[in-house]
N, CA, C and O atoms as a MOPAC input file, in Angstrom:
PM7 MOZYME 1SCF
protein

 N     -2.86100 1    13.90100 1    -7.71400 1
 C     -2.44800 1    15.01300 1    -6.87600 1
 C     -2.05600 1    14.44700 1    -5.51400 1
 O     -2.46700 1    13.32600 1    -5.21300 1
 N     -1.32200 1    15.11100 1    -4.70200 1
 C     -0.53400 1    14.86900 1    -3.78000 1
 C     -0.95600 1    15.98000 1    -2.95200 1
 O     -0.73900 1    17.15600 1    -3.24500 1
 N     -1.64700 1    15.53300 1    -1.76900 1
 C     -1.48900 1    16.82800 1    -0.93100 1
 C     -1.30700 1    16.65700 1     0.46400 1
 O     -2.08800 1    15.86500 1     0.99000 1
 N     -0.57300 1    17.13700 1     1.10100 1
 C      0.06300 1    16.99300 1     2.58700 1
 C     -0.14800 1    18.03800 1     3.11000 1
 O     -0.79600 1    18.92700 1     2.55800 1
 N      0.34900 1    18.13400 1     4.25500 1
 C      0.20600 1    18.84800 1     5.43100 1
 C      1.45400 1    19.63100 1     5.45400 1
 O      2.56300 1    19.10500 1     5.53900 1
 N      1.18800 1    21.27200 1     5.35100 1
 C      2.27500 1    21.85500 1     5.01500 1
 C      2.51800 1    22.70100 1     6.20100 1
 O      2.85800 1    23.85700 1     5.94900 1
 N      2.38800 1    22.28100 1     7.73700 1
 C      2.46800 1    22.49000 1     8.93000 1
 C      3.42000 1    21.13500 1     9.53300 1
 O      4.10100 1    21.30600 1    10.54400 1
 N      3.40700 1    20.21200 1     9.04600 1
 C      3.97100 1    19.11800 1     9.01600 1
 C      5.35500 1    18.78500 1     8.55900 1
 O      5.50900 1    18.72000 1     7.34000 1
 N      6.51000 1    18.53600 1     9.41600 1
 C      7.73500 1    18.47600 1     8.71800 1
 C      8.05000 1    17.22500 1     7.91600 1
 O      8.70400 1    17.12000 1     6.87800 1
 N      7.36400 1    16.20700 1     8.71800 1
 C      7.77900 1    15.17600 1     7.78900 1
 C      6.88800 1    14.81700 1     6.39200 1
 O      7.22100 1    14.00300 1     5.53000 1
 N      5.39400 1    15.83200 1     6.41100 1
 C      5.09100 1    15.77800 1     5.58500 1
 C      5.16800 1    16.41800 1     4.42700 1
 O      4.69400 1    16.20500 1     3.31100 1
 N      6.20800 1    17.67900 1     5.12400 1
 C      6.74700 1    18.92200 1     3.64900 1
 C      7.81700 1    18.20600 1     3.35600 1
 O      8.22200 1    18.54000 1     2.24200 1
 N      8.50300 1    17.33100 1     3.86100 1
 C     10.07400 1    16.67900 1     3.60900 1
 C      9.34600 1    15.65900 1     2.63100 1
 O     10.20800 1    15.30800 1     1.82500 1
 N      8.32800 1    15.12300 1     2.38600 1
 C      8.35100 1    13.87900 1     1.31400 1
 C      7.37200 1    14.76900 1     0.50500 1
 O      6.73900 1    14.05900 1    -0.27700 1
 N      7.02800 1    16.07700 1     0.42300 1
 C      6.53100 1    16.32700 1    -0.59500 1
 C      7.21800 1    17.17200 1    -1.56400 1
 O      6.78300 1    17.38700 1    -2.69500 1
 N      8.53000 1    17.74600 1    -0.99300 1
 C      9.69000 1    18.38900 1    -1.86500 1
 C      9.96200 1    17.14400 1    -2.55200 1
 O      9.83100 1    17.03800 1    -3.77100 1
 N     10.39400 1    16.05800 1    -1.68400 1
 C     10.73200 1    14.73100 1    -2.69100 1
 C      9.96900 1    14.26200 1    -3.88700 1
 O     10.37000 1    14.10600 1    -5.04000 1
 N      8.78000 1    14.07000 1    -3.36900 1
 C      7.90100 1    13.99100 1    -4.35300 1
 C      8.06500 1    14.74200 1    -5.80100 1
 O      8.42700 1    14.17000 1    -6.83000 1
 N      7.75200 1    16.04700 1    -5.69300 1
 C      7.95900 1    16.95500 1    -6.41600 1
 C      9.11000 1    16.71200 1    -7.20800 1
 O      8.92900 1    16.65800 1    -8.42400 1
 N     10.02100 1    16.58700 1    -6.85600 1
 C     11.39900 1    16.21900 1    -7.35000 1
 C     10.99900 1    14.77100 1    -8.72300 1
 O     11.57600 1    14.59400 1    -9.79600 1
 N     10.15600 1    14.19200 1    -8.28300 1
 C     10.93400 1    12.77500 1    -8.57600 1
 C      9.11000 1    12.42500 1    -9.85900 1
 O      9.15500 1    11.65700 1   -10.81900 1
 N      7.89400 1    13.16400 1    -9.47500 1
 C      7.19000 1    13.33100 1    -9.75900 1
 C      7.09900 1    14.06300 1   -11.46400 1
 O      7.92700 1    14.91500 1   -11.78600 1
 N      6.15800 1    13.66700 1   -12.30900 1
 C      6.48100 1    13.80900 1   -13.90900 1
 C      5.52200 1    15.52800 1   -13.55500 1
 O      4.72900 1    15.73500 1   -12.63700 1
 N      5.91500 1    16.37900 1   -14.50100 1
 C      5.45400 1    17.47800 1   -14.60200 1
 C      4.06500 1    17.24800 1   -15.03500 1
 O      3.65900 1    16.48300 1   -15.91000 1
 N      3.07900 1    18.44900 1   -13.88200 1
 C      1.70500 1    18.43000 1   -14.37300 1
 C      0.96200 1    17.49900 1   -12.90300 1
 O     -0.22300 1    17.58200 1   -12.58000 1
 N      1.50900 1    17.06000 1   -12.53500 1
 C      0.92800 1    16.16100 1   -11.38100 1
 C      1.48900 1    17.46400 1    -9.68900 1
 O      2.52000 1    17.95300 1    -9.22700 1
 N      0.01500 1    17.45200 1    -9.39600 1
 C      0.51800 1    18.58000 1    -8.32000 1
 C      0.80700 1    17.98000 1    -7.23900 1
 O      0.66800 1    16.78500 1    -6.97900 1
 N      1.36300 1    19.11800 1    -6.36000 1
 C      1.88800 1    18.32400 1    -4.68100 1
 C      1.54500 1    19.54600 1    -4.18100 1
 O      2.17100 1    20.57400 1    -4.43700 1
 N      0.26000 1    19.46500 1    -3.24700 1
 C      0.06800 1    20.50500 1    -2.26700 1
 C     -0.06100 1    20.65900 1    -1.04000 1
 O     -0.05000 1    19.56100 1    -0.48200 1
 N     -0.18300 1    21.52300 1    -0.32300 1
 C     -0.57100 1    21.37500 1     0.71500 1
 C     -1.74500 1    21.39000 1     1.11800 1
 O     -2.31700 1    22.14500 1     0.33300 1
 N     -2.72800 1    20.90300 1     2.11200 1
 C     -4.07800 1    21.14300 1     1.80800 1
 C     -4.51100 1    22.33000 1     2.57100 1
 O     -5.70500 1    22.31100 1     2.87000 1
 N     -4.00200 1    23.10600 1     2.86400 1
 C     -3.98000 1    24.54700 1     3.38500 1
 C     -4.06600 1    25.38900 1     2.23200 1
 O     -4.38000 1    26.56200 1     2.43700 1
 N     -3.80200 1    24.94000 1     0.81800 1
 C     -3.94100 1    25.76500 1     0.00300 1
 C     -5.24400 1    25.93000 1    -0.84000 1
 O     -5.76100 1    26.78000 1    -1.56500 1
 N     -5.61300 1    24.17600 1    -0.17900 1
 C     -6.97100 1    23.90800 1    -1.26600 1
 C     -8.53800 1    24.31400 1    -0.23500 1
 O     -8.99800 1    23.85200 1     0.80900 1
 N     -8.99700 1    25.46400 1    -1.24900 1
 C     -9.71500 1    26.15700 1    -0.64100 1
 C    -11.59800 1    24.92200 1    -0.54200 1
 O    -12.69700 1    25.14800 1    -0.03600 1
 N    -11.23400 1    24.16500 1    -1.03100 1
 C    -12.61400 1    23.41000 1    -0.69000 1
 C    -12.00400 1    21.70700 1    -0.23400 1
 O    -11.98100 1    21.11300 1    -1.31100 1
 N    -11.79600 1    21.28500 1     0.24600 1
 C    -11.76700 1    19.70100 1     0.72300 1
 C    -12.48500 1    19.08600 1     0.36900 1
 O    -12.18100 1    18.04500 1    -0.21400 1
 N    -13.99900 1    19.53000 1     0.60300 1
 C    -15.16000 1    18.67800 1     0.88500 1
 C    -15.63800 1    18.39000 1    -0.57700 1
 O    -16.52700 1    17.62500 1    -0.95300 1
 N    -14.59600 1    19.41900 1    -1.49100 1
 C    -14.97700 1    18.97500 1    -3.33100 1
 C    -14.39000 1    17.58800 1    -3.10100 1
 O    -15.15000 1    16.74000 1    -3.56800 1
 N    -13.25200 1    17.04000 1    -2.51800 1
 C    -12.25200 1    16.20200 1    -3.19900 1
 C    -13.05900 1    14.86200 1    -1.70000 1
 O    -12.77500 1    13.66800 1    -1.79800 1
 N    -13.58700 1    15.14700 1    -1.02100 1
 C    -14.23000 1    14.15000 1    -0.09800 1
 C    -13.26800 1    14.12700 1     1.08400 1
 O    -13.04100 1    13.05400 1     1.64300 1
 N    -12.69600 1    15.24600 1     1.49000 1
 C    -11.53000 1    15.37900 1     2.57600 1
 C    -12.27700 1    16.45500 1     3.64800 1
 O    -13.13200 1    17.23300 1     3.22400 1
 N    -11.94100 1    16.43600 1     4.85900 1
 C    -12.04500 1    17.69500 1     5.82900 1
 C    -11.12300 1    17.47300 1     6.03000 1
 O    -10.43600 1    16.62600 1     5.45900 1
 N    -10.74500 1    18.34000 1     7.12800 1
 C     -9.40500 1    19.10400 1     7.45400 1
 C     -8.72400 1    17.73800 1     8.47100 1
 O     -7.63300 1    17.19700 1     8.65500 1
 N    -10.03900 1    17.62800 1     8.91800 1
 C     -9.33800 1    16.45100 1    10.17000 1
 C     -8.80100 1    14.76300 1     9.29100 1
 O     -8.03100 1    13.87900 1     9.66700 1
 N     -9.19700 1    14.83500 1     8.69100 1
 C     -8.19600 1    13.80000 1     7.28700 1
 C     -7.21100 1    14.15100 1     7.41600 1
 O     -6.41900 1    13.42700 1     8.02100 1
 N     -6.71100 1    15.65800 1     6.81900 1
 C     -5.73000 1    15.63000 1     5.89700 1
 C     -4.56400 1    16.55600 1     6.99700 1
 O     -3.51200 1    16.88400 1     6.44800 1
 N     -4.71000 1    16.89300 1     8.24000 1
 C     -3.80300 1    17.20500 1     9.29300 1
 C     -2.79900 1    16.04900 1     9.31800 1
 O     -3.17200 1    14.92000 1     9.63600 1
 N     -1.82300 1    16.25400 1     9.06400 1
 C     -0.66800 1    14.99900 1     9.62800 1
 C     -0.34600 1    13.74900 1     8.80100 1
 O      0.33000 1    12.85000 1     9.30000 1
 N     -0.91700 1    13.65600 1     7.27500 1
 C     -1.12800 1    12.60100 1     6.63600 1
 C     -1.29100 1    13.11300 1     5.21100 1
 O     -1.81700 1    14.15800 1     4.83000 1
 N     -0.72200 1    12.14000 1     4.51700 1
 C     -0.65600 1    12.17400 1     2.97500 1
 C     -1.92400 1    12.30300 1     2.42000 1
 O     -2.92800 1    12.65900 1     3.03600 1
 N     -1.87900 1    12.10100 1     1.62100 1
 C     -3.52600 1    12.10800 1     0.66100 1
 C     -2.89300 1    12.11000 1    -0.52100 1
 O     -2.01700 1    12.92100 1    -0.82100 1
 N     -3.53000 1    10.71800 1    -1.63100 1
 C     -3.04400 1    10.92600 1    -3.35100 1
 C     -4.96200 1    10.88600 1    -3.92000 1
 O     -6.03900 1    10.30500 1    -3.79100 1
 N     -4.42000 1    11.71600 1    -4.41800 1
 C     -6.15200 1    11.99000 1    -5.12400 1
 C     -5.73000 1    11.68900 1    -6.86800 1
 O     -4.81900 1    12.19300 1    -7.52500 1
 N     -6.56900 1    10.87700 1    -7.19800 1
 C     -6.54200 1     9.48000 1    -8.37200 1
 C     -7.17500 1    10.87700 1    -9.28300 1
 O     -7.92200 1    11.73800 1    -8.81900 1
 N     -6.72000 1    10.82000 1   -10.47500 1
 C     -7.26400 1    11.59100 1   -11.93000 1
 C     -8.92300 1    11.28700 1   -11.28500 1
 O     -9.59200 1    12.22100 1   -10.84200 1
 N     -9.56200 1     9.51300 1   -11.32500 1
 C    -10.86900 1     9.66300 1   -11.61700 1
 C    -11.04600 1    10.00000 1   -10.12000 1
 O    -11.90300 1     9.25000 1    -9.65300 1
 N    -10.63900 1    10.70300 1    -9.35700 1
 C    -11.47300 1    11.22800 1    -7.90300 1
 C    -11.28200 1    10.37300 1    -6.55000 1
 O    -11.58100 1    10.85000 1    -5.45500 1
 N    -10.85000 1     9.29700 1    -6.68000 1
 C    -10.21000 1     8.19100 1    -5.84300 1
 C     -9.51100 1     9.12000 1    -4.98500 1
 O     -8.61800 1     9.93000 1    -5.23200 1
 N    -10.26100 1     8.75200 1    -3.67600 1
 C     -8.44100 1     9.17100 1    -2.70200 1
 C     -7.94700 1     8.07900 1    -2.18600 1
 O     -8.78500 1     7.19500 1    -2.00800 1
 N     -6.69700 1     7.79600 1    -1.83600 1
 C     -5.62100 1     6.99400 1    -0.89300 1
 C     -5.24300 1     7.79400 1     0.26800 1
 O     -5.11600 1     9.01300 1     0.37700 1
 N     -5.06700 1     6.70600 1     1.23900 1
 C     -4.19200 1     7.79900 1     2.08900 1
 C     -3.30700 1     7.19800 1     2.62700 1
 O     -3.44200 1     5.98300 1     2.47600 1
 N     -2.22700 1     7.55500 1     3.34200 1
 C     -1.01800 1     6.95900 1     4.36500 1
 C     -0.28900 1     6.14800 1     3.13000 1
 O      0.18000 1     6.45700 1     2.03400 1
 N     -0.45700 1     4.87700 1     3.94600 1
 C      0.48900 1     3.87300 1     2.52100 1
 C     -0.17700 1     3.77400 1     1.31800 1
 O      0.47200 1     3.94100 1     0.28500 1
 N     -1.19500 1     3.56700 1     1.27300 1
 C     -1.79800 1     3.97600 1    -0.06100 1
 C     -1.36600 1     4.65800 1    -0.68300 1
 O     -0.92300 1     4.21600 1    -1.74300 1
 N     -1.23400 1     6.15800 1    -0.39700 1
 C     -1.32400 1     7.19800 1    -0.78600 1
 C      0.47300 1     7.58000 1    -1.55700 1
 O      0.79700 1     8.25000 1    -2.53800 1
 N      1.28700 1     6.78400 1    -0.55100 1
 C      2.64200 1     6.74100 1    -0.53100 1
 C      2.49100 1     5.35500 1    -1.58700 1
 O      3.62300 1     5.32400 1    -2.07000 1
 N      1.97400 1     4.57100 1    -2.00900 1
 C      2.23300 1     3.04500 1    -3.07700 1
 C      1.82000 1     4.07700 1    -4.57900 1
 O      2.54400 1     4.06900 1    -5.57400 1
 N      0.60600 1     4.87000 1    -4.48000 1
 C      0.14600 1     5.85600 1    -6.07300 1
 C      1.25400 1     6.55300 1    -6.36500 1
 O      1.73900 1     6.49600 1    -7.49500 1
 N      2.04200 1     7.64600 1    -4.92900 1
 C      3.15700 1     7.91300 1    -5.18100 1
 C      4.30100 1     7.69300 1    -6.41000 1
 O      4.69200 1     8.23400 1    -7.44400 1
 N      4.60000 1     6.31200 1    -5.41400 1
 C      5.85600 1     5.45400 1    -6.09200 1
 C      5.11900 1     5.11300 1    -7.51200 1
 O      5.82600 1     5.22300 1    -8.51400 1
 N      4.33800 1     4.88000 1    -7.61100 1
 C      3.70900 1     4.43200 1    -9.31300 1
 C      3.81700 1     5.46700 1    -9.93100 1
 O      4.54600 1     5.41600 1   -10.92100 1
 N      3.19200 1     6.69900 1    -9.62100 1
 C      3.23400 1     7.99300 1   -10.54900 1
 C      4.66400 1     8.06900 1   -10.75700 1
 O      4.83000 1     7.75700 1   -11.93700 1
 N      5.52600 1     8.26300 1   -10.34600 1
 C      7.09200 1     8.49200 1   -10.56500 1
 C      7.40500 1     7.90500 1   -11.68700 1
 O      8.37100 1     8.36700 1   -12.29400 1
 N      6.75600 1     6.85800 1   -12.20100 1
 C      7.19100 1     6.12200 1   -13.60700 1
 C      8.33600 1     5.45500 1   -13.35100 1
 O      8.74100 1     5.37100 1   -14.51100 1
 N      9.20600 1     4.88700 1   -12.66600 1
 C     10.76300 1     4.52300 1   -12.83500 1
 C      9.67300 1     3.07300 1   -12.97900 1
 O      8.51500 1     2.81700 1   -12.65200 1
 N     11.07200 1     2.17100 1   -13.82800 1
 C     10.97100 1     0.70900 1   -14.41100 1
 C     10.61900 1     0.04500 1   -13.24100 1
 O      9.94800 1    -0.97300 1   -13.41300 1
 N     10.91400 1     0.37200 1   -12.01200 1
 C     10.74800 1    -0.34000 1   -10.67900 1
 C      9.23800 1     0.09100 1    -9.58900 1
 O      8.85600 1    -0.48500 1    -8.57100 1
 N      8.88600 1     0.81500 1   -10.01000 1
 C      7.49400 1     1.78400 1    -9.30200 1
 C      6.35700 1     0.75600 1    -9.39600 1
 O      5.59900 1     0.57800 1    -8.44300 1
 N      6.25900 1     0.17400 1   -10.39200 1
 C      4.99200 1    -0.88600 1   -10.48600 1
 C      5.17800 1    -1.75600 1    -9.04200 1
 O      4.31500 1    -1.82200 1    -8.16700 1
 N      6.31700 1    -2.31400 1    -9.00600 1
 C      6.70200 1    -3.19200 1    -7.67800 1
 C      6.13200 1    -2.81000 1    -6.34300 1
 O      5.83100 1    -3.56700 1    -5.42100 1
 N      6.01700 1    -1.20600 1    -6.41500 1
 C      5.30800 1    -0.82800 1    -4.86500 1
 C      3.89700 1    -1.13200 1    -4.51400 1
 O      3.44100 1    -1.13000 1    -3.37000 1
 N      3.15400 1    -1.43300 1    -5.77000 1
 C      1.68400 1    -2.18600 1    -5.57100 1
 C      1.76800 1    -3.58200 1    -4.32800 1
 O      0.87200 1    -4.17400 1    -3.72600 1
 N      3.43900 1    -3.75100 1    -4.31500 1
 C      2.94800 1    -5.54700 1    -3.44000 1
 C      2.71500 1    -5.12200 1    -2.39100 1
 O      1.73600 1    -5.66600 1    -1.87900 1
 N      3.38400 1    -4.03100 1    -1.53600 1
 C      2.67800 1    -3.88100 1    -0.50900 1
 C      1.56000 1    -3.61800 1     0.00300 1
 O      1.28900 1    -3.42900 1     1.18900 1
 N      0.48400 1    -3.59600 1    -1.46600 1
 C     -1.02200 1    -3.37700 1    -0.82600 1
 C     -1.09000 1    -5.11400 1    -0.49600 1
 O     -1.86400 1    -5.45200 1     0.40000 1
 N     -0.58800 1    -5.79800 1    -0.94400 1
 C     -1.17900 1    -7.24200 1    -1.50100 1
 C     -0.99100 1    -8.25800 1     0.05200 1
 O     -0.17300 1    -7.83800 1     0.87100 1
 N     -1.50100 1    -9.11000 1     0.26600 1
 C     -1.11100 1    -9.41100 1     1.43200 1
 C     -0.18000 1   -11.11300 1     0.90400 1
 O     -0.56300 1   -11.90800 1     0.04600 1
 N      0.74500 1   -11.18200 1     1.54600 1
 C      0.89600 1   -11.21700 1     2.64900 1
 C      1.98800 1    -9.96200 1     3.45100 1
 O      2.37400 1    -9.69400 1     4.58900 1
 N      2.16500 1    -9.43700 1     2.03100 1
 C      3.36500 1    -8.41600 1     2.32900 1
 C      2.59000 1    -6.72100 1     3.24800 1
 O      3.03600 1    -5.99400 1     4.13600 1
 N      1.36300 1    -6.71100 1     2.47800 1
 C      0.31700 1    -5.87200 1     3.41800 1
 C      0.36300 1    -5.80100 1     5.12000 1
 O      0.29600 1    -4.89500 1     5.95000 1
 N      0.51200 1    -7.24800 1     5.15800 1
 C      0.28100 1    -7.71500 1     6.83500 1
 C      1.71700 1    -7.14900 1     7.60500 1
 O      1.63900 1    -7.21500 1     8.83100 1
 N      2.34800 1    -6.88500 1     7.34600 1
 C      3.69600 1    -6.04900 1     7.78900 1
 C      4.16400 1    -4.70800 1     6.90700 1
 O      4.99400 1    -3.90700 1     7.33800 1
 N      3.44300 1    -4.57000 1     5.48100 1
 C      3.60900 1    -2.88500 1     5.19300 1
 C      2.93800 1    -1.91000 1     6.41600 1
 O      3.58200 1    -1.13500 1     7.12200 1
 N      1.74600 1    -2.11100 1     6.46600 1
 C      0.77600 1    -1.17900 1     6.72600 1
 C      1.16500 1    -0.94000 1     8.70300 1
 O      1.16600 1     0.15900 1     9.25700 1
 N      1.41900 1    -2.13400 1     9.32500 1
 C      2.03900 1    -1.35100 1    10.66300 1
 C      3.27100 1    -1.39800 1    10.57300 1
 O      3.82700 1    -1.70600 1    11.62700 1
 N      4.23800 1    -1.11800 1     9.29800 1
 C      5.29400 1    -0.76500 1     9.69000 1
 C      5.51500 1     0.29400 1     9.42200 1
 O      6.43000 1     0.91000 1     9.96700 1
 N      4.53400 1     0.95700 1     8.25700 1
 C      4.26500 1     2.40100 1     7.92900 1
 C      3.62000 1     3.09500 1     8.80000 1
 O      3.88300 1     4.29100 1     8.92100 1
 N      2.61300 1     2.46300 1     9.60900 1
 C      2.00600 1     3.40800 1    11.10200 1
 C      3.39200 1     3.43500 1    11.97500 1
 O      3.67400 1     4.50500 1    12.51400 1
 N      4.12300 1     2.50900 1    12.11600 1
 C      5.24700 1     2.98300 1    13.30500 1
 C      6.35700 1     4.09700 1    12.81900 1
 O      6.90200 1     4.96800 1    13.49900 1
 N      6.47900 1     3.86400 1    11.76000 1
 C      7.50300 1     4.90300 1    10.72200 1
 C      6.54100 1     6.04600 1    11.23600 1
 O      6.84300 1     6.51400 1    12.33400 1
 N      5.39500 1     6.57800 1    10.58700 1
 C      4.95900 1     7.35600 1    10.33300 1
 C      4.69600 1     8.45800 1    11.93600 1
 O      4.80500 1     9.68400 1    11.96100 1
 N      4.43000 1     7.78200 1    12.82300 1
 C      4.09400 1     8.00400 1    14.39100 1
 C      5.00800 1     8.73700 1    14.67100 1
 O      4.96700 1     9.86300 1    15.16700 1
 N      6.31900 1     7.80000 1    14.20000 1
 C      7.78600 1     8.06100 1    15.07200 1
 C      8.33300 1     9.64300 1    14.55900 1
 O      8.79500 1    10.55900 1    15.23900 1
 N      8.03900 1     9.53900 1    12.84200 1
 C      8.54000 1    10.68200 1    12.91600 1
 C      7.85800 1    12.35000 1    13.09000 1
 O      8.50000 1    13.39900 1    13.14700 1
 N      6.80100 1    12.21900 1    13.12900 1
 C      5.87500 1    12.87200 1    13.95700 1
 C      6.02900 1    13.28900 1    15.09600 1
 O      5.68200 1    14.44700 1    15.32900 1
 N      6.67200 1    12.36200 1    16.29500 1
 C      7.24500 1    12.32400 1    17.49800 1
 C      8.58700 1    13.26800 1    17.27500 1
 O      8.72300 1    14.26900 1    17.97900 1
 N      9.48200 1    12.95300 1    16.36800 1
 C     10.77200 1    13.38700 1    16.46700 1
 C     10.65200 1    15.17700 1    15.62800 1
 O     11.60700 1    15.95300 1    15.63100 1
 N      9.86300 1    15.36500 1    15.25600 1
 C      9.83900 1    16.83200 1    15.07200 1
 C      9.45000 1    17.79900 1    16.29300 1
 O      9.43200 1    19.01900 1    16.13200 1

């Protein structure tokens, strides 16, 4: 499951995408809809402004994480590949280049 911030533009803009590109049966919500958080190990102050992928066995991800389960759930022949950016050395420049992405467009709404 996929759930974003549906007060959030840049976070309703990658979750229409999502949705789109995402296999049927796998949800994308907002967490304004989900009436308990604290089932899934989230409060509110988590999930304001930021992704969240919540794993079948209960796992959450968040930010790039959350955006690498993404790209895997999608299934395309190429989706496995988004795991390198957990991996380091490629980690050591995913993860603040996804905080500056992520900041900026936050800023620009």
């Amino acid at each position: 499951m996929l759930i974003h911030d549906g007060d959030c533009a840049p976070c309703s803009r990658l979750a229409e995408r999502a949705t789109a590109a995402l296999p049927m049966g796998i949800p994308v919500v907002p967490y304004q809809s989900i009436d308990d958080l604290g089932a899934l190990g989230l409060t509110r102050d988590d999930v304001v402004g930021e992704l969240w992928w919540v794993s079948i066995d209960g796992h959450t991800h968040r930010g790039l994480d959350a955006i690498v389960q993404l790209v895997v759930a999608t299934r395309q022949w190429w989706s496995p590949l988004a795991r390198l950016a957990l991996v380091p050395p490629l980690s050591w420049l995913a993860r603040p280049v996804h905080s500056l992405t992520w900041k900026r467009a936050h800023r620009t709404t």
